[in-house]
Residue, then its C-alpha position, 0 to 999 in steps of 0.5 A: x511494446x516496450x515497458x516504460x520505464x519507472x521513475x529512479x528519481x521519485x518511484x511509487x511512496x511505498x516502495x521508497x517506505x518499504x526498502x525497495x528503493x533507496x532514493x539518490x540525494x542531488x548531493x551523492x549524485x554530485x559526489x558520484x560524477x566527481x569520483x567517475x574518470x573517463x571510461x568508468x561505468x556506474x549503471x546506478x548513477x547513469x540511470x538516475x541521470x538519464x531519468x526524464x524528471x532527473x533532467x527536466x530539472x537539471x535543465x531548469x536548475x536555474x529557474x525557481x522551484x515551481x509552487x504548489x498547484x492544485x495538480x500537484x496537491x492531487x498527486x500528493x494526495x494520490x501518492x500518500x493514500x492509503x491505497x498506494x501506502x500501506x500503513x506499517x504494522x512495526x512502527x516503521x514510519x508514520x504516513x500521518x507524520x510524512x504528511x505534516x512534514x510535507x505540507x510545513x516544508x511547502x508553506x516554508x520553501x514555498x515549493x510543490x508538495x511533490x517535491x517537498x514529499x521526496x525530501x521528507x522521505x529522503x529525510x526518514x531514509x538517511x535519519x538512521x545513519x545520521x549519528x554516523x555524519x558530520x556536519x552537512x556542509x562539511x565538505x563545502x568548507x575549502x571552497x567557502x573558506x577559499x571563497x571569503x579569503x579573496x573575498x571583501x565578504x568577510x569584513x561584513x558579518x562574523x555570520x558568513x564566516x566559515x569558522x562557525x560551523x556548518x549546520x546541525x551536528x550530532x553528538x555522542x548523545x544523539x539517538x534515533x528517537x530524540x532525531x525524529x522529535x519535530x523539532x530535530x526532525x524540521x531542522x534536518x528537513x531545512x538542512x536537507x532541503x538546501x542541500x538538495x538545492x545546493x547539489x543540483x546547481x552544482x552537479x548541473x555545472x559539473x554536466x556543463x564542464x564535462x560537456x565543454x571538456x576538451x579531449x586528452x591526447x591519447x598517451x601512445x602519441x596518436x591522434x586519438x583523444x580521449x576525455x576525462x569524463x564518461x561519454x554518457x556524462x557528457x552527452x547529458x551535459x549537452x542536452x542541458x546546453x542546447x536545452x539553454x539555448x547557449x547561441x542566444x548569449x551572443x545573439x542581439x535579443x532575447x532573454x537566455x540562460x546567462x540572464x537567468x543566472x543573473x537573476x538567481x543571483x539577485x535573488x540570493x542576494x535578497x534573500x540574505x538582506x531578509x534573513x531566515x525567516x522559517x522558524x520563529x523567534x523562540x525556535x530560531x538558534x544560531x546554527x540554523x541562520x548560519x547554515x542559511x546563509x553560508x548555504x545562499x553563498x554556495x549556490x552563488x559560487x555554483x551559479x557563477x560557475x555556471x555563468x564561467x562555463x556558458x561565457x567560455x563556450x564560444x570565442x565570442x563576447x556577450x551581448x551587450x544588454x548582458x555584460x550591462x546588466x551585470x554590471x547593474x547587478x554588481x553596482x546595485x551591491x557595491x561590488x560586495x565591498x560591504x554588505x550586511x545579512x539580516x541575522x539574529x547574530x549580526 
């Protein structure tokens, strides 16, 4: 019998503590599709995609991340004990610390402390080279700013306004010791968890368009077609799509993926009517609740993309139950020709 496999995504804490394993952030993963042309191989990137967790989570991308449960606090548990972790003798990390910082990013994002337990670690593993990075948002800037000029957006609030700065940036001062202060340390893990949950929704959508693609003709004028993107990606983009069960958007009942993202829209938008609420009053800077809600938009813009892509499938019309309830969505908010965020700088 063959061996199964381990995890790439999340494999044994002390392997990820102890340098064995780098672990592969949903943003380098997006990056990593981008920079692949058709026939290209990266056996790295391919296997972190193909992992079973990596695609039970791609196929629930637009679903809300699962709460905590009483199975997931046991494998937290399970996974940070001193028997799976050795405590390090140099002062490397801080099992105690990993701990804190998994349990408050729970209660914050409201998420399992599994999931909250790897982006704690991918956190401590991305701290040392993060003098060396500009803002976390960076390369987001074109696509907001490209958004908000066609947008009514940005006569709303200066806040959405890209022009004020993406996250927190180091400076020449910063060192590694004044990163891992708790404070620094809860904003890097609040900017690195909406990064995570950014670059998931976008590398889905980007699995879905290398799935619909259509093939090149080939240059020497046959027959041939070839695509702009590896077979492997593809393959997985299809395994999404019929996860989703794309047909239903065009059937008479039932709800389906295109009603799913319809709903994480509404979502995002009530989030930005509430506002940041993860840090207190004295703690809350500026920074923070700007990056929040430029990152809310974002995962709009990928979500829509997604919507784009399962309404382009198929040379047909959606259901009408669909068609209306997103024009109750863009009713309910006034086709966003005005609208307010909730922020301590509006």
């Amino acid at each position: 019998m063959a061996p199964v496999r381990e995890s790439t995504y999340f494999p044994p804490l002390d392997k990820c503590l102890d340098g064995r394993h780098q672990l592969i952030s949903w943003k380098t993963t997006y990056i990593g599709l981008q920079q692949l042309e058709g026939g290209t191989t990266n056996e790295a990137l391919e296997r972190h995609l193909t992992d079973s967790h990596t695609l039970e989570l791609l196929k629930s991308a637009l679903l809300p991340d699962p709460p905590p449960t009483e199975q997931t606090k046991s494998t937290f548990e399970t996974k940070t004990s001193a028997v799976n972790v050795v405590p390090s003798t140099q002062g490397r990390f801080d099992v105690k610390q990993i701990r804190q910082d998994t349990l408050w990013l729970t209660a914050k994002a409201t998420i399992d402390e599994v999931t909250a337990l790897r982006i704690v670690i991918l956190e401590w593993q991305t701290r040392p080279s993060f003098q060396l990075q500009g803002n976390c948002l960076a390369d987001d800037i074109p696509s907001l700013a490209a958004f908000f000029q066609a947008s009514r957006f940005q006569s709303a609030s200066s806040i959405l306004r890209p022009t004020q700065g993406f996250g927190y940036s180091p400076n020449h001062e910063t060192t590694i010791e004044s990163i891992a202060t708790e404070k620094t340390r809860r904003k890097r893990l609040f900017s690195v968890y909406l990064a995570e949950r950014r670059y998931k929704i976008k590398t889905c959508s980007y699995l879905i368009k290398c799935a619909h693609a259509k093939p090149e003709i080939g240059s020497n004028k046959t027959t041939q077609r070839t695509s702009a993107f590896p077979h492997w990606a593809e393959e997985i983009g299809h395994e999404i799509i019929n996860t989703w069960d794309v047909p239903g958007v065009f059937r008479v009942t039932g709800k389906n993926v295109l009603q799913s993202g319809i709903d994480v829209l509404r979502s995002r938008i009530r989030d930005l009517q509430e506002g940041c609420r993860w840090f207190s009053d004295n703690e809350l800077q500026e920074d923070i609740e700007i990056e929040w809600c430029q990152s809310q938009i974002l995962e709009m813009l990928a979500n829509l993309g997604i919507i784009l892509n399962v309404l382009t499938m198929q040379n047909q019309l959606p259901r009408a139950d669909l068609v209306l309830s997103w024009f109750r969505f863009m009713t309910d908010y006034g086709f966003f020709e005005v609208f307010q965020p909730v922020s301590s700088a509006s």
